[in-house]
C-alpha positions as CSV (number, residue, x, y, z in Angstrom):
1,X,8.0,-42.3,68.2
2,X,6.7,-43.1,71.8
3,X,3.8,-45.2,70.5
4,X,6.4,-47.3,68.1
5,X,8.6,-47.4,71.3
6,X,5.5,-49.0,73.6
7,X,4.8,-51.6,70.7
8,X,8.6,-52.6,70.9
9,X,8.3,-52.5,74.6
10,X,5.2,-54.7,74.7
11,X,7.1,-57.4,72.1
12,X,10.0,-57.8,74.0
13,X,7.8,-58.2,76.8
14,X,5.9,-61.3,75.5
15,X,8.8,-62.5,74.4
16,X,10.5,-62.9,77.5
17,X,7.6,-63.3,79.3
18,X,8.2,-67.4,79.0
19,X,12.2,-67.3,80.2
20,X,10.8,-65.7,83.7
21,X,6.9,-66.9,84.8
22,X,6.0,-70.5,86.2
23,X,3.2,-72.3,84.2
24,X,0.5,-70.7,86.1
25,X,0.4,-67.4,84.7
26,X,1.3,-68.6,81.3
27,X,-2.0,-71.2,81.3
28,X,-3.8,-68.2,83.0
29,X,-1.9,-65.6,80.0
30,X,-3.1,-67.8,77.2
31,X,-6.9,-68.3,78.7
32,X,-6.7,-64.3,78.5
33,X,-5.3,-64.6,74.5
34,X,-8.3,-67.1,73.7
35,X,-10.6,-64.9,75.5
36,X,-9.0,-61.5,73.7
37,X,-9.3,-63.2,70.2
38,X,-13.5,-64.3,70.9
39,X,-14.0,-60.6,72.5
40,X,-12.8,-59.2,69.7
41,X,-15.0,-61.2,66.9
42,X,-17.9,-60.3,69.5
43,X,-17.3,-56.6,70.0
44,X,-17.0,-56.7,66.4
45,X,-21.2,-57.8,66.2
46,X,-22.5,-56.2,69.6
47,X,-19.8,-53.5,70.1
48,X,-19.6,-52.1,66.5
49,X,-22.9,-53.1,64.4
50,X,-25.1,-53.2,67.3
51,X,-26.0,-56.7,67.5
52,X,-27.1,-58.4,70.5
53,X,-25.1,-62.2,70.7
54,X,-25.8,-64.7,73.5
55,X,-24.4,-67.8,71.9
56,X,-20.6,-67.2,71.2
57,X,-20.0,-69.8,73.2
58,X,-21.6,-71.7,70.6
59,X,-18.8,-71.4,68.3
60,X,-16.2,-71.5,70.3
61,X,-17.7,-75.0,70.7
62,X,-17.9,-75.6,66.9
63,X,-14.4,-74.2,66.6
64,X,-12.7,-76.7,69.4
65,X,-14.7,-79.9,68.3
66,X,-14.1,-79.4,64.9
67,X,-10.5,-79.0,65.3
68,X,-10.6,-82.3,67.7
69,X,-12.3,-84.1,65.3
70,X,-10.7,-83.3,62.0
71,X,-6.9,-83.4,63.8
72,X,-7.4,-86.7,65.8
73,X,-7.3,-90.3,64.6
74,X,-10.5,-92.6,64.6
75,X,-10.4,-94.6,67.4
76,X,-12.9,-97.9,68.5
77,X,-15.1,-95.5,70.3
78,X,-14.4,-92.1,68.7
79,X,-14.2,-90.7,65.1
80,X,-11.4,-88.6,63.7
81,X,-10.2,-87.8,60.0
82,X,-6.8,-87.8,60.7
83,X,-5.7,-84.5,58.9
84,X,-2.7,-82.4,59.6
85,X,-3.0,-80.2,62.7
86,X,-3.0,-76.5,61.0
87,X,-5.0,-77.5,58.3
88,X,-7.3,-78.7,60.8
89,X,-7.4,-75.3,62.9
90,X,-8.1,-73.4,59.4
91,X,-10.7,-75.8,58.4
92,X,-12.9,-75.6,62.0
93,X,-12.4,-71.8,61.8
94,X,-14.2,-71.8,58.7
95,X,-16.6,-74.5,60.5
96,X,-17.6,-71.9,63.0
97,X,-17.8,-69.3,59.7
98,X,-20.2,-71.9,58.0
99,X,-22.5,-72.5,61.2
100,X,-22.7,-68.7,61.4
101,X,-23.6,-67.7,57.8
102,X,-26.1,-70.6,58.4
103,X,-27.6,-68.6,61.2
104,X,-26.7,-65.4,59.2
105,X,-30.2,-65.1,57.5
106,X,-31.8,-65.2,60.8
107,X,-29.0,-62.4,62.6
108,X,-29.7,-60.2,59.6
109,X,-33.0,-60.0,60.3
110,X,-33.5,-59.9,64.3
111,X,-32.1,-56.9,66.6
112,X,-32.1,-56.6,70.1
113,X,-33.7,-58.5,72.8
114,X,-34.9,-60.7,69.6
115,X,-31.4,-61.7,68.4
116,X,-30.3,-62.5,71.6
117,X,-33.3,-64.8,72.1
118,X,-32.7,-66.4,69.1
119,X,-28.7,-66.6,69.6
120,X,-29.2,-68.1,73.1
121,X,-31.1,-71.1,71.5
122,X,-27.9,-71.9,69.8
123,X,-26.4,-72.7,73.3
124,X,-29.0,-74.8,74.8
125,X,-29.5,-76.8,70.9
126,X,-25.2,-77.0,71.0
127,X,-25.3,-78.5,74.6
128,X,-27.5,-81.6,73.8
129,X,-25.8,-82.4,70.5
130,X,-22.5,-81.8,72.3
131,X,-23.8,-84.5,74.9
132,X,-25.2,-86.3,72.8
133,X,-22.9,-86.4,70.0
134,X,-20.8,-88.6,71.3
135,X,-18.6,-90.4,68.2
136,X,-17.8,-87.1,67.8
137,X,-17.4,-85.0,71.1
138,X,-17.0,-87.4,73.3
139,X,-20.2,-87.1,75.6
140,X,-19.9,-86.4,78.6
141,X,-16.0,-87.1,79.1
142,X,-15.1,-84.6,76.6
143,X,-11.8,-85.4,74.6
144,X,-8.0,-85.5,74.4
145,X,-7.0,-82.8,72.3
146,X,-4.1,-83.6,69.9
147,X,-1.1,-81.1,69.6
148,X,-0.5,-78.5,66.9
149,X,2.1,-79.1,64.8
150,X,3.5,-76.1,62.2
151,X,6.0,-77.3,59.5
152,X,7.5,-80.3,62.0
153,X,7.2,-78.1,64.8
154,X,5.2,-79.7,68.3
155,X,3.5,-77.6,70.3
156,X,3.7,-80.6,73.5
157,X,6.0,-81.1,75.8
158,X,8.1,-83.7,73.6
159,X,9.9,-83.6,71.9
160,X,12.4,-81.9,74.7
161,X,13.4,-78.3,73.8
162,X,15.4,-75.9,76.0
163,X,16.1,-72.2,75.1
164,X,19.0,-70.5,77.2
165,X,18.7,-73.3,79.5
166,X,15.2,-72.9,80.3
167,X,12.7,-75.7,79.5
168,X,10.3,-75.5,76.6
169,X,6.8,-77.3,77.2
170,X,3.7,-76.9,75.4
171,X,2.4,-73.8,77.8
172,X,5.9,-72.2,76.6
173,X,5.7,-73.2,73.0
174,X,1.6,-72.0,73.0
175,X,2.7,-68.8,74.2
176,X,4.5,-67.6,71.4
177,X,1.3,-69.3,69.0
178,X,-1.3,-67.2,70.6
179,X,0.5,-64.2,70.7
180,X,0.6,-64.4,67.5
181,X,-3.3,-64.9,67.0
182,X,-4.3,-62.0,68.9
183,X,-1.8,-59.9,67.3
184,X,-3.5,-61.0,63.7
185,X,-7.1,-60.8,65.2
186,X,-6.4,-57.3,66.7
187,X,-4.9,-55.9,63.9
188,X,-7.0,-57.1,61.4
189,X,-10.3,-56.3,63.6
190,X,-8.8,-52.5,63.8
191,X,-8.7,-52.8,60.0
192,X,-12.2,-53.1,59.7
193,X,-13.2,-50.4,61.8
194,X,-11.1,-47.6,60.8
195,X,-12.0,-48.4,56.9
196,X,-15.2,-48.5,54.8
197,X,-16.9,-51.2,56.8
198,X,-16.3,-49.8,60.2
199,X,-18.1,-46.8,59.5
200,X,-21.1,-48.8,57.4
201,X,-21.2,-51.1,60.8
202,X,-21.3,-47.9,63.3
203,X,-23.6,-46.3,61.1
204,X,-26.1,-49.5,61.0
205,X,-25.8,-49.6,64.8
206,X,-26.6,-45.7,65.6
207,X,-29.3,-45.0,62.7
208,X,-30.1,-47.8,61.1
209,X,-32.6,-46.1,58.5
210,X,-30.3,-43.6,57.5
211,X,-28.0,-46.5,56.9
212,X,-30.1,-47.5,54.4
213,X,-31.1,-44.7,53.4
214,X,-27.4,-43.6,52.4
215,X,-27.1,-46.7,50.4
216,X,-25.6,-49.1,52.6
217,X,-26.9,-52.7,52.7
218,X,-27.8,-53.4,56.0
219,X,-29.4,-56.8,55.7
220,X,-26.1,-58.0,54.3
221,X,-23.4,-56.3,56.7
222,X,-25.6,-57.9,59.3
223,X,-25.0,-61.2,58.5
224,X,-21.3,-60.6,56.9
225,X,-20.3,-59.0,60.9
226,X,-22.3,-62.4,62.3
227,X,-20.2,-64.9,60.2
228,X,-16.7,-63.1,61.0
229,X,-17.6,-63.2,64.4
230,X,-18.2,-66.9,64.3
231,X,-14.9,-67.2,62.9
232,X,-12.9,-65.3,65.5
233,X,-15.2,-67.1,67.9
234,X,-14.2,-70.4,66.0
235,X,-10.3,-69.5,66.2
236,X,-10.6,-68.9,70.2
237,X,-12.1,-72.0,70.2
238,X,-9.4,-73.6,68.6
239,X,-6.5,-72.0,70.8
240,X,-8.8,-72.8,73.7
241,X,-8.9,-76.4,73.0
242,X,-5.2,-77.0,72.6
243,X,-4.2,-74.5,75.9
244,X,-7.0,-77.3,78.2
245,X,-6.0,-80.2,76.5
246,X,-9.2,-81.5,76.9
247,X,-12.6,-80.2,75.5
248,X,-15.7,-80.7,78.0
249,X,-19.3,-80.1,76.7
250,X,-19.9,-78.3,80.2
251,X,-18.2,-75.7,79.4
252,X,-19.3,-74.3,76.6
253,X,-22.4,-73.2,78.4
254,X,-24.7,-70.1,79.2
255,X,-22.0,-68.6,81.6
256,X,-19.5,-68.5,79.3
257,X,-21.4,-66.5,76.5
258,X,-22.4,-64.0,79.5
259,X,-18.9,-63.9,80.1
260,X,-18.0,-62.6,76.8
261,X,-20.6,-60.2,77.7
262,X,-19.0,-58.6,80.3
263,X,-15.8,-58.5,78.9
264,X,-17.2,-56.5,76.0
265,X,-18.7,-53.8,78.1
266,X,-16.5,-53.7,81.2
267,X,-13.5,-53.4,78.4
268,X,-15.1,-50.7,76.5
269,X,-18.1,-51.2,73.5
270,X,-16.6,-51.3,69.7
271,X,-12.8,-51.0,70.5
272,X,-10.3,-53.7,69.9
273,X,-8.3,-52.4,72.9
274,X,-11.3,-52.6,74.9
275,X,-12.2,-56.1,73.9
276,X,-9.0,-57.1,74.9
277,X,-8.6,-55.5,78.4
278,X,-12.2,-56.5,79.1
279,X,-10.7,-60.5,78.4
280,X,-7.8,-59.7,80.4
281,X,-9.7,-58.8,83.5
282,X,-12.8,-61.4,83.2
283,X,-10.9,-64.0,82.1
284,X,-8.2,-63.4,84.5
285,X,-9.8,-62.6,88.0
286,X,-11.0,-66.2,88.4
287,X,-7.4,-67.4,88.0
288,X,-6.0,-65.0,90.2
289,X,-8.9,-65.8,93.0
290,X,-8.2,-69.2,93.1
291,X,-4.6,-69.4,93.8
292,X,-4.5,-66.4,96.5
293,X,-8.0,-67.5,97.9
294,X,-5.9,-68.7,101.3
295,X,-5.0,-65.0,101.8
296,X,-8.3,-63.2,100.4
297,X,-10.9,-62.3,103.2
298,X,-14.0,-64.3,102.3
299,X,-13.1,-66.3,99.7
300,X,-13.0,-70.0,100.3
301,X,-11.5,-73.1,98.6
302,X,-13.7,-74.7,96.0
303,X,-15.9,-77.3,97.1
304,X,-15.9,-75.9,101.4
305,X,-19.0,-74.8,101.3
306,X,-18.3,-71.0,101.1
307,X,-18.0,-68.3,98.4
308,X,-15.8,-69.9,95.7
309,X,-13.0,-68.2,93.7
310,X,-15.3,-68.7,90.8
311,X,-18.5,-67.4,93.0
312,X,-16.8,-64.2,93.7
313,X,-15.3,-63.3,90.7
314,X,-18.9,-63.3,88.8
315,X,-19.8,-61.1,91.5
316,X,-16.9,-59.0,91.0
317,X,-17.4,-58.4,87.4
318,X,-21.1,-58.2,88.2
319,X,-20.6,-55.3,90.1
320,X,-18.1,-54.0,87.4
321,X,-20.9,-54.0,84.5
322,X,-23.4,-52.4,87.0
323,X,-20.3,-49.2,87.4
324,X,-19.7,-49.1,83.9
325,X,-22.9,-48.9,82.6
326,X,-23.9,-46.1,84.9
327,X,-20.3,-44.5,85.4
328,X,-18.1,-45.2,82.5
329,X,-20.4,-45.7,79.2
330,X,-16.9,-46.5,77.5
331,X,-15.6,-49.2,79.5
332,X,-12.0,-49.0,81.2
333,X,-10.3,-48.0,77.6
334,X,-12.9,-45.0,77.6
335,X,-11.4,-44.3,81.5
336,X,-8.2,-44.6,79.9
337,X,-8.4,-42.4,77.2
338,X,-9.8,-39.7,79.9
339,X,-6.8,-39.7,81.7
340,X,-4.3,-39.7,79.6
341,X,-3.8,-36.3,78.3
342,X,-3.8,-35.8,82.1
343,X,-0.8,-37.8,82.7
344,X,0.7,-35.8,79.5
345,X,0.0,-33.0,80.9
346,X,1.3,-34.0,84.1
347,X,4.7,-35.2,82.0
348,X,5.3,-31.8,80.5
349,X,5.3,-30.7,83.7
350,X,7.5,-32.3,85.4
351,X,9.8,-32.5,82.3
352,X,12.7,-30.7,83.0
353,X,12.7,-27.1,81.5
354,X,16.0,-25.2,79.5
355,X,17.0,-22.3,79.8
356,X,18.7,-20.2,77.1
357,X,20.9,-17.2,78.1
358,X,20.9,-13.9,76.0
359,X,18.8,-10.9,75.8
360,X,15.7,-12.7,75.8
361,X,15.4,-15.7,78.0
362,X,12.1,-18.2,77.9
363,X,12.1,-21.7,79.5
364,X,11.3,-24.7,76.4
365,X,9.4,-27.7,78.5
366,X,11.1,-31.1,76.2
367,X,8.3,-34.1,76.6
């Protein structure tokens, strides 16, 4: 019953999480849902199967440009088919699913240092053809983004819409969109671990002979995990693009796949919950910098020649990797499933305590 109550809790939360907060910490929100959604599909290769990645940010890349390309219209300079926005979004998720399963044979034969190698040269080959590429990205300058649009419903600022006379943009009207997404990504990550496949993945990742010994195919689960991480790298791609507006070859870059990284190990290694508050608090702290850097010691306003928001919150989470690694092997969702039968205990406590009259008399603590 409490655990149904939190979930109700947390929904009611996100739902009227767009009535009270300023754009700001919705944009800032939705980054942390993008993020959530490519930890996930990542935790799913390194956390759970044991697979070194350094190029997510590779299809993240394949899952915004494709959507860009296949949603917008062909202009003089720039190519486009035209098609309708959701179909778009599905069809450059499974973009990012093909580019993986076309890496796959290589990812289900590397581990290790060797895999990460390999995945990083996805990265620097991505870069140049985004750059490069430019009918189709853009170049340099990147490209406008066109809106989603589900059954005649914009996610943009216009058409006007106001709900209990609060104004309805497209940060307001994403919200609701990428909730969504994570919810389906979480729950159908959590899926796969707690069933057949989970237990085939963890199995590959701590005793890989006796995985095949036992019968499971560990060439193909390899490159199955690598493909369904592309795609939920492909979908935070995709939410990405339309939260910026814009997609920018720079960004899609080195630092952004070591990001990912440290979200999966500072969040916790093979949990969904961890992959998520790992996002939340990598994806976040930048944000968060930036627009208190006036009143944080140290930190100065990009481009003054001191430490930038961005700067210090790599060396923040830096220094978070370094503690968890050597004081918390299970991230902060291993701190937090320490303490918690703490705090329970510490409820029962506290709880108020009845006391029954008759010959015998013994106090019942009520959680």
């Amino acid at each position: 019953m409490s655990r149904i109550l939190f979930w109700v809790a947390v929904a009611a939360l996100t739902v009227a999480v767009p009535f009270y907060l300023d754009g700001f910490w919705l944009q800032t929100g939705l980054f942390a849902m993008s993020a959530a959604i490519g930890a996930i599909g990542l935790n799913l290769l390194t956390g759970a199967t044991g697979q070194l990645s350094m190029g997510h940010a590779f299809f993240l890349a394949v899952g915004a440009y494709a959507y860009v390309f296949l949603a917008a219209e062909p202009t003089r300079t720039l190519g486009g088919l035209g098609l309708p926005p959701a179909l778009a979004a599905v069809l450059a998720v499974l973009a990012a699913g093909v580019a993986g399963g076309l890496f796959s044979p290589i990812a289900s034969r590397l581990k290790g240092a060797y895999l990460g190698i390999a995945t990083l040269a996805l990265i620097f080959g991505g870069q140049h053809a985004l750059f490069n590429a430019e009918p189709v990205t853009g170049g340099f300058n990147g490209r406008a983004v066109p809106p989603m649009e589900l059954f005649g419903f914009v996610f943009a600022d216009s058409p006007e819409l106001v709900l209990l006379q609060v104004p309805f943009g497209s940060l307001e009207r994403l919200w609701f969109l990428g909730a969504l997404l994570l919810a389906g990504a979480a729950f159908f990550a959590r899926g796969v671990l707690r069933g057949r496949p989970g237990r085939a993945m963890n199995t590959i990742r701590d005793h890989e002979i006796a995985a095949g010994v036992i019968g499971v195919p560990v060439t193909r689960y390899r490159a199955g995990v690598f493909v369904l991480s592309s795609m939920y790298g492909g979908l935070a791609g995709v939410l990405l693009a339309l939260v910026f507006q814009r997609t920018v070859p720079e960004y899609f870059g080195v630092l952004l796949s070591l990001d990912y990284l440290a979200m999966i190990v500072i969040g916790g290694l093979g949990s969904v919950t961890g992959a998520v508050i790992g996002a939340v608090f990598v994806s976040m702290l930048p944000q968060l910098l930036t627009r208190y850097s006036d009143a944080i010691p140290l930190i100065a306003a990009p481009g003054s020649g001191g430490v930038s928001p961005a700067e210090a919150a790599r060396i923040l989470y830096g220094a978070a990797v370094v503690s968890v690694v050597l004081f918390l092997p299970g991230g902060l969702y291993g701190l937090l499933r320490k303490i918690r039968p703490h705090l329970t205990g510490l409820r029962l406590r506290l709880a108020p305590s009845k006391i029954s009259s008759g010959p015998q008399t013994r106090s019942s603590h009520v959680p």
